[in-house]
Structures are given as structure tokens and as C-alpha cells.
N, C-alpha and C positions, 0 to 999 in steps of 0.2 A: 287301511293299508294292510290289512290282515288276508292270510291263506284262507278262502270260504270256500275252497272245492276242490279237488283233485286235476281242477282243467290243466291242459299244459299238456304238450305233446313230454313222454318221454326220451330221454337218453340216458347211455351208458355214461359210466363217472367214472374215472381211474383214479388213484389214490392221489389225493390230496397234499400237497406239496408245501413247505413253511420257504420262507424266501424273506431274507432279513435286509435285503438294500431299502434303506430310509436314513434320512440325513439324523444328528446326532442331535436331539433336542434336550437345552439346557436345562438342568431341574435348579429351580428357584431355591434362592439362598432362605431363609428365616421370614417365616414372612406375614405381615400383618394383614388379619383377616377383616374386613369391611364385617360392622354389626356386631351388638350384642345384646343379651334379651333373650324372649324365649319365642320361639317359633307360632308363629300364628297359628291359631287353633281355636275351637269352639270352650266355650264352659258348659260346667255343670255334669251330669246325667243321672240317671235314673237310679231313684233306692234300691234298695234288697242288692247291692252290689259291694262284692269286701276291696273294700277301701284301705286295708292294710297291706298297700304292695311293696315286694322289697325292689328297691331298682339295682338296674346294672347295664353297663355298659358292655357293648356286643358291635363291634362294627362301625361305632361312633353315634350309635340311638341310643340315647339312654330310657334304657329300655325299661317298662313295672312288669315285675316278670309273674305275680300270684297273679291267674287268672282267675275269672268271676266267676264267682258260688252260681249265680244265674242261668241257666241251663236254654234261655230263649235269647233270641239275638232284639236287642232295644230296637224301640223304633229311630229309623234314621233319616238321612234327607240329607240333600247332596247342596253346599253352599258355592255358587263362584267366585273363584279369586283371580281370573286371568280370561282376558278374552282377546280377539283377531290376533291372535298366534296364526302361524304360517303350519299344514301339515303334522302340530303335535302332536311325540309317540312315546316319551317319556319325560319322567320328573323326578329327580332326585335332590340331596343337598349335599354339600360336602363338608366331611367329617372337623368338628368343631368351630364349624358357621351355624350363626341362630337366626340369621335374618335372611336368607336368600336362599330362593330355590332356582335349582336348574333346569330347564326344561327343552328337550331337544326338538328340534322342526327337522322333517323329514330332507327337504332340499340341500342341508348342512351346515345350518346355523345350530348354538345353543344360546337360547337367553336364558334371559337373568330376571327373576322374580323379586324385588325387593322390597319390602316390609309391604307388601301387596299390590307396589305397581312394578308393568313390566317394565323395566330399561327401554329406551331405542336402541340402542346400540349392541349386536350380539358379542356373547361373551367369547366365541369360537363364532371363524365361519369360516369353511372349507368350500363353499362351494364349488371355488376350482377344479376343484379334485372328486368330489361325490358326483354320481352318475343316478339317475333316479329314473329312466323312463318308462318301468313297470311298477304298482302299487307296493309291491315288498322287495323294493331296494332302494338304494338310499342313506343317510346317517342312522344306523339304528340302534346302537349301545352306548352308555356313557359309567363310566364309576369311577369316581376319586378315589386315590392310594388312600391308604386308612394313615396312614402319614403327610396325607394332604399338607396338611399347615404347619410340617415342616419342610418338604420337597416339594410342594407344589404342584406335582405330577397328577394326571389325569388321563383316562384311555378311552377310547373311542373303537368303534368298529361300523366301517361305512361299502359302500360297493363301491366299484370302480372299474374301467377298463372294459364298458360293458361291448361286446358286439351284435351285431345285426339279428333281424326277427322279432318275434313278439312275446317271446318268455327269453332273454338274452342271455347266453352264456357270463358270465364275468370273474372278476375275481373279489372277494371280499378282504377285508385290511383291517387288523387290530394292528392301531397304533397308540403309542405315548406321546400325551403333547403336555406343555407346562405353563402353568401361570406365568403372565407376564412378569415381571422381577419388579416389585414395587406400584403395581398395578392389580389389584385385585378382582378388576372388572372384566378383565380382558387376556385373553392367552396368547401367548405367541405361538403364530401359525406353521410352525417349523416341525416336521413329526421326523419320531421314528421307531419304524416300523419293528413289529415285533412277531407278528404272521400274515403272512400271503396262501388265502384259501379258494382253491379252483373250485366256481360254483357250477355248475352244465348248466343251470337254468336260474331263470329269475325269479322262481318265489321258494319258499320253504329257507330260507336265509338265516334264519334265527337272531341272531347277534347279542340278543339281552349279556350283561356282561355284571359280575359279581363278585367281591372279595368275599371269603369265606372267613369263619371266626379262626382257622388257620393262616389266614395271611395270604393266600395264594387265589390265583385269579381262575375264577370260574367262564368259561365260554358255551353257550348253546348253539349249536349248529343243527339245522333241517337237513333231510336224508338228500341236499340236491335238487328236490322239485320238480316238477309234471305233475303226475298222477301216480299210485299206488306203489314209488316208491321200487320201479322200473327198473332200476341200474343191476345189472350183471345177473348171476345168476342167484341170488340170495337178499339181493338189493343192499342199501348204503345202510341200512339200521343196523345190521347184523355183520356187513365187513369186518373184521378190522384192522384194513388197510388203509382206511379213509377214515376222515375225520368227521364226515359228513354223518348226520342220524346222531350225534353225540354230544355229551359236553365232555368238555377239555378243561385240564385243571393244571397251569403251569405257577411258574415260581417266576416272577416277573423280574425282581431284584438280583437272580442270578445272571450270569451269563456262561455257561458251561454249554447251551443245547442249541441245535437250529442252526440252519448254514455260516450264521456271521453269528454266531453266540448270543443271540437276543433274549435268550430267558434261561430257566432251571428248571429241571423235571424232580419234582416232588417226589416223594415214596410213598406209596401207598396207593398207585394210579392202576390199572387196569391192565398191564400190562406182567403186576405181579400174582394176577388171578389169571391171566394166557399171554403167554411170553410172543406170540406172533401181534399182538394188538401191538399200534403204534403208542411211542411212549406219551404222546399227550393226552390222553385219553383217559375218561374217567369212569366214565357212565358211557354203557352203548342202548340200540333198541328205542330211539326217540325220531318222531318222526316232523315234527317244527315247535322245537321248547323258545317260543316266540319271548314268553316269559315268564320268568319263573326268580324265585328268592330264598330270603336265610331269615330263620327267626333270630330277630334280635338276644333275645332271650337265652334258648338253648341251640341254635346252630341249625334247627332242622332245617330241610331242604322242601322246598312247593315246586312241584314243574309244573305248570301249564300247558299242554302239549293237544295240540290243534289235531283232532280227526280227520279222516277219509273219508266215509260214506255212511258209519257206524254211529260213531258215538264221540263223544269230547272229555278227555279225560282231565283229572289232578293226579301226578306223580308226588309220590314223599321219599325218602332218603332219612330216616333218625341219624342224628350227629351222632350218635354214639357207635356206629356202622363206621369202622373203619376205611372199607373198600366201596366201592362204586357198586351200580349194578347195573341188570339188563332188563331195562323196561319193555321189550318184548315187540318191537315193529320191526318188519312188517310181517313178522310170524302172528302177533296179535296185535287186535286195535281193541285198548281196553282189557277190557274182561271176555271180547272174545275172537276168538281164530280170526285169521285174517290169511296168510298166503302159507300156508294150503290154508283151502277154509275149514277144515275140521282135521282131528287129529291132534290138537294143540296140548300140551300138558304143563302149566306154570310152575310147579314145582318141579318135574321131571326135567325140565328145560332153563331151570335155574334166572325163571323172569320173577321179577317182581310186582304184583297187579296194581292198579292205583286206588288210593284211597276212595275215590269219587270220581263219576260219570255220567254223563245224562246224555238220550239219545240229540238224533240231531232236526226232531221236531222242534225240540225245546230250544235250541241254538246251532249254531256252524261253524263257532272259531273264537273258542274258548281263551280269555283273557286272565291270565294267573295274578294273583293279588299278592298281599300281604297278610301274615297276622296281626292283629291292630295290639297297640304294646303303649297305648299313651296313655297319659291322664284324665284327658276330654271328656272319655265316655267309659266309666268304668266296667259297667255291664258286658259292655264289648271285647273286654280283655280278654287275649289270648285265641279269638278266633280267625279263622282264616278266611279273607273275602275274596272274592274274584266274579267275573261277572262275563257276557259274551258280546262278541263286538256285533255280531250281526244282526243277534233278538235284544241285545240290549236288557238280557236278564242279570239278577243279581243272583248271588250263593253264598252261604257260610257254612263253614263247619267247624268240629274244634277236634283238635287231636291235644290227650294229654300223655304222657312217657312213652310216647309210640304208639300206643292205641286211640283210633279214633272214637270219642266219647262224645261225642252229636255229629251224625250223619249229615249230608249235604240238605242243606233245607234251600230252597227260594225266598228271596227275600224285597222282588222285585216290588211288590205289593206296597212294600212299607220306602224303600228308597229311593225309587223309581217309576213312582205308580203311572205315568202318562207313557213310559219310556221315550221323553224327551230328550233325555242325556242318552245321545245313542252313537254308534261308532267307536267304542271304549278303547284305545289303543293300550294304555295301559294302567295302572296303581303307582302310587307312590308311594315311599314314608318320610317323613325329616327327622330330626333328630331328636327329636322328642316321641316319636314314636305314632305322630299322629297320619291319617293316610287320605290319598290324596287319589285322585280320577283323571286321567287325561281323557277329552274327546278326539278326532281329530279332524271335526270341524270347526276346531278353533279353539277350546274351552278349555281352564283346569277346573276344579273343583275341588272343595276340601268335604269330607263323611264328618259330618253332625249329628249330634243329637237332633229328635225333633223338641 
């Protein structure tokens, strides 16, 4: 259900509008989490790995944050833990649950993983209300308040309201919805809403959604959708009158901002580096951050950001970067010029390149992972995986204090060697740190040792 081409007729995008009517959903009192134990997960791994990790908690992973003296990525191999899922495009767990995962199906259910078999019964389902009838829309973010299991609260961000044609205008919905109240299995289907975003077209959507180790909710938005990122005279990556081409980083727990007061504008957004950017804004210059995440550990930032015609990138962000940046679409794709096609200068132009890229022989719609931060496979620690939905390749690399210290290597060979596991919508982690594979012909899978 991924972006694999720039097809899609373009159009103009005006700026993107927040629209806070949604009924008031109640956040759950104190509340008892189903499970305890530790997170299903592989044993063992490979010698010559320092096994002296300090742990620490990041987001609700408890995370082993010394990574491995081992400079090569172990051999791996992908285990199943879930099959006939409907459309799955991600998987997470929520903060201090050991025994269930969550896993989102594109039509607008979430089920529920538990101690390795699925539930029947979804733990969300919206379908009412989700609109799906082009491959990238649909239910497609989900993150639990890092306060989960004390408020209950949960976000979601789905399409809706799609009209006529074959790449559909719509509007996209970050909403709050809450655990049922003495029902751990199931939420109550009552939302409300916290942004309303005019999309022109139906792919480049983004939606991945993310609390950062500050508290505040991270959103990825695509430039809008068609082809090359067409809208006005500079396109949506580089507005910043639109939210579109961006991530957005609001304050959820406030209610100070937005037509009906639905959230709080943080400090430090993008808006205090050019006062004409609209205040939710964090990071501009992204042209479909489908998904992207936070190390456990120290905060860093991974985009995955799905290519044009060029090349398929990994964006990074070091946590210790106060302010956002400008990843550089559709002035560049990558590492290189893109509209104008030459002329391009990254420093002079205040972008910042991405770690890692590979042309689009090699893949067409780059799937952003995680750093793997568990105990399973210690070898592995600290690196960052991710892999492509359409070649169905695998990649690691490792970044240590902001310098990347092992370049993107392939790792297809040793993971993936038939690429039978193919369609990757997304990575996961649970709470111990250990990471996980959605297909979305049905399948999860947990990263093993071999």
C-alpha cells in the first residue's frame, strides 16, 4: 500500500487547515493492563558481542542502550508470529504492556496480538468512518500516550471524506480515541479530533505518528501527492504555508492552539527558525516520511522518505539538535538536485542530506525501520534496519553520537534470502526493544537470530 512512483495526475494544494469539531472522548480512569511477562522474543545470539548493556527506558522500551563492539550485522531470519490479518501496515505495543501487540489493518481495524495469538475481535474499528479506495489511504498511524496506562488515550490518523476520481482528493484525521474503561481489549469508538488535513490527492499521505522522548507528538505528512511534488510555484516541501511535505510536532495535552483549542504548540518548532512557517511545523522538505521513528536510547530521529525517480532515502535528526530541519524536497531528492535539476547547494541552502540512499534499481519505496535496542540478539545492537516494500531488500546501518559509523550495507542475503517476505509495510518494536516486520499480505514477523 506504499508510494512506488510518482503516477497521479497533479494539483495545486492551498494551505492546509486544522479543524477541531470531533465529539469529546473520555480518557479512561486508572487502569488495569491485560499481561505480564516479557515480550515474546527470540533467545540467545552470537559471540564476540558486549553483553554489558546499561538499560534505560525511552518511550516505554526499555531500551540496552551500549551497542555491539561487532562492526558486522549477525546473521538473521525473519520468524512468524501472526498470519490472515486483513491489509496490515503497522505494529506497535503500548507503553507498559508485556504481552500484546498492536497491529493496524488498513480498512480500520486494530487488533490485538496476544501472547502470539491474534484475538477475533478488533481492538478499534472505525470502519465507519475510514475511506480506503486507493492503496495509500486508509487507517494509517497509531501511537499510545506514553501515559497510556494511566489515561488510556491512543491516536490514530485515517483518511476520510474521500471524493470522486482515481487519486481522490480527501481529508486526513488525527484523532484521540480511549480505552474502553475496565476493558482492556477494546476502545471505545467515540473520537476526538485533533487535526483536519486537506489532502489534493490520494497518495503521499504519510500518517506514521510518534511521541518523541519530549512528550509531544510527532506527525509525517507527504508533499500532497501526484507526481514531482507539482503544487504551486515551489511545491508543498518547501511552503510553509502547508503542512503538507512535513512533520508536525504538537503538544497534545494542551489546549491553547487550533480552531476549538485541540492541542499546544511546543517551542522549539520551526517556526522560531522563519516566523512565516505555520506553527505546527517541525521539519520541512519531506516528500512521503511513510515511516519513520525515535531511538529508544537517545532520542535520534530515522525518516524513511520514499523517492521520485532518483533514489530512496534514510533522513536523521540527532536528539541533541534542538530545532528541526530542511530535508531538501523537491529542491533535492537525496543527495541530488531535483527541481531545478542542477544548481543545488546543501549547505548554502540550509538542507540537511540523508544518512543513506540507494538508487531506485535497488528498490522503489523505501520502508524506515528501527534501531534494534533488545536483548535477543546482541550483535545487533544499536543498528538501524529498514528494508523496501517493492524489492523486498533488507539494509542496516549504525550511526553512533551523530556520526554514521557502518554505512548502509544490504543485508537481504542473510534475512531474506528467497525475498518471500515481501510487501514490508512496516518495522515494529515492543517494549523490550525487540523488532518486528509487517507484510501486508497478511503476515507479522519477529527478526531473529539465525
Amino acid at each position: 500500500m506504499r508510494d512506488v512512483s510518482g503516477g497521479g495526475g497533479a494539483s495545486s494544494s492551498g494551505p492546509s487547515g486544522g479543524n477541531g469539531a470531533g465529539d469529546q472522548s473520555g480518557a479512561g480512569a486508572s487502569l488495569s493492563l491485560a499481561g505480564s511477562g516479557s515480550s515474546a522474543s527470540n533467545s540467545g545470539g552470537p559471540s564476540g558481542a558486549d553483553a554489558s548493556a546499561d538499560a534505560a527506558v525511552v518511550g516505554g522500551v526499555t531500551a540496552e542502550c551500549v551497542s555491539s563492539l561487532v562492526s558486522e550485522i549477525p546473521p538473521l531470519q525473519l520468524t512468524q508470529i501472526a498470519t490472515d490479518l486483513e491489509q496490515p501496515i503497522y505494529i506497535t505495543q503500548a507503553p507498559g504492556d508485556a504481552s500484546r501487540l498492536f497491529v493496524i489493518e488498513k480498512p480500520g481495524r486494530v487488533r490485538v496480538i496476544r501472547d502470539g495469538e491474534l484475538l477475533a475481535e478488533a481492538f478499534l474499528d472505525i470502519t465507519d468512518r475510514v475511506e480506503s479506495p486507493v492503496e495509500e489511504m486508509g487507517l494509517l498511524g497509531l501511537v499510545f500516550h506514553p501515559h497510556y496506562h494511566d489515561n488510556g488515550l491512543f491516536y490514530v490518523t485515517y483518511s476520510t471524506a474521500a471524493q470522486t476520481g482515481q487519486n481522490p482528493a480527501h481529508t486526513e484525521v488525527l484523532a484521540e480515541f480511549a480505552m474502553h474503561p475496565g476493558d482492556p481489549d477494546h476502545a471505545d469508538s467515540i473520537e476526538r479530533r485533533v487535526l483536519s488535513i486537506a489532502q489534493p490527492e490520494g497518495n503521499h499521505n504519510g500518517g506514521q505518528l510518534q511521541f518523541g522522548a519530549d512528550g509531544l507528538l510527532y506527525l509525517g505528512l507527504g508533499d500532497g501527492g501526484g507526481a514531482r511534488d507539482a503544487h504551486g510555484t515551489i511545491g508543498n516541501g518547501q511552503a510553509l504555508d502547508t503542512w503538507l511535505g512535513k512533520m508536525l510536532r504538537i503538544d497534545v495535552d494542551a489546549r491553547s492552539a487550533g480552531p476549538d483549542h485541540q492541542y499546544g504548540i511546543p517551542a522549539g518548532n520551526y517556526s522560531e527558525i522563519d516566523s512565516t512557517a505555520l506553527p505546527e511545523i517541525w521539519s520541512v522538505g519531506l516528500r512521503n516520511p511513510s515511516r519513520f521513528s525515535f531511538d529508544a536510547c537517545n532520542g535520534d530521529l530515522y525518516i524513511g522518505d520514499v523517492g521520485q525517480e532518483g533514489r530512496e532515502e534514510v533522513d536523521f535528526h540527532p536528539a541533541e539538535q534542538l530545532h528541526g530541519d530542511n530535508f531538501g524536497w523537491r529542491l533535492m531528492e537525496a543527495e541530488t538536485c531535483f527541481d531545478p535539476a542542477s544548481g543545488c547547494d546543501a549547505p548554502a541552502q540550509g538542507i540537511s542530506l540523508p544518512i543513506a540512499s540507494y538508487p531506485r534499481v535497488t528498490g522503489q519505496c523505501v520502508t524506515g525501520g528501527y534501531v534494534y535496542r533488545g536483548l535477543a540478539i546482541p550483535a545487533l545492537r544499536g543498528a538501524y534496519l529498514y528494508a523496501d516494500y517493492l524489492s523486498a531488500a533488507f539494509f542496516a546501518l549504525r550511526v553512533e553520537g551523530g556520526t554514521v559509523v557502518m554505512p548502509q550495507v544490504e543485508i537481504t542475503a542473510s534475512i531474506n534470502p528467497s525475498r518471500n517476505v515481501d510487501d514490508i509495510t512496516s518495522f515494529g518494536q515492543d517494549n523490550a526493544g525487540e523488532l518486528y516486520v509487517v507484510s501486508f499480505n497478511g503476515q507479522v514477523f519477529r527478526i531473529d537470530a539465525q
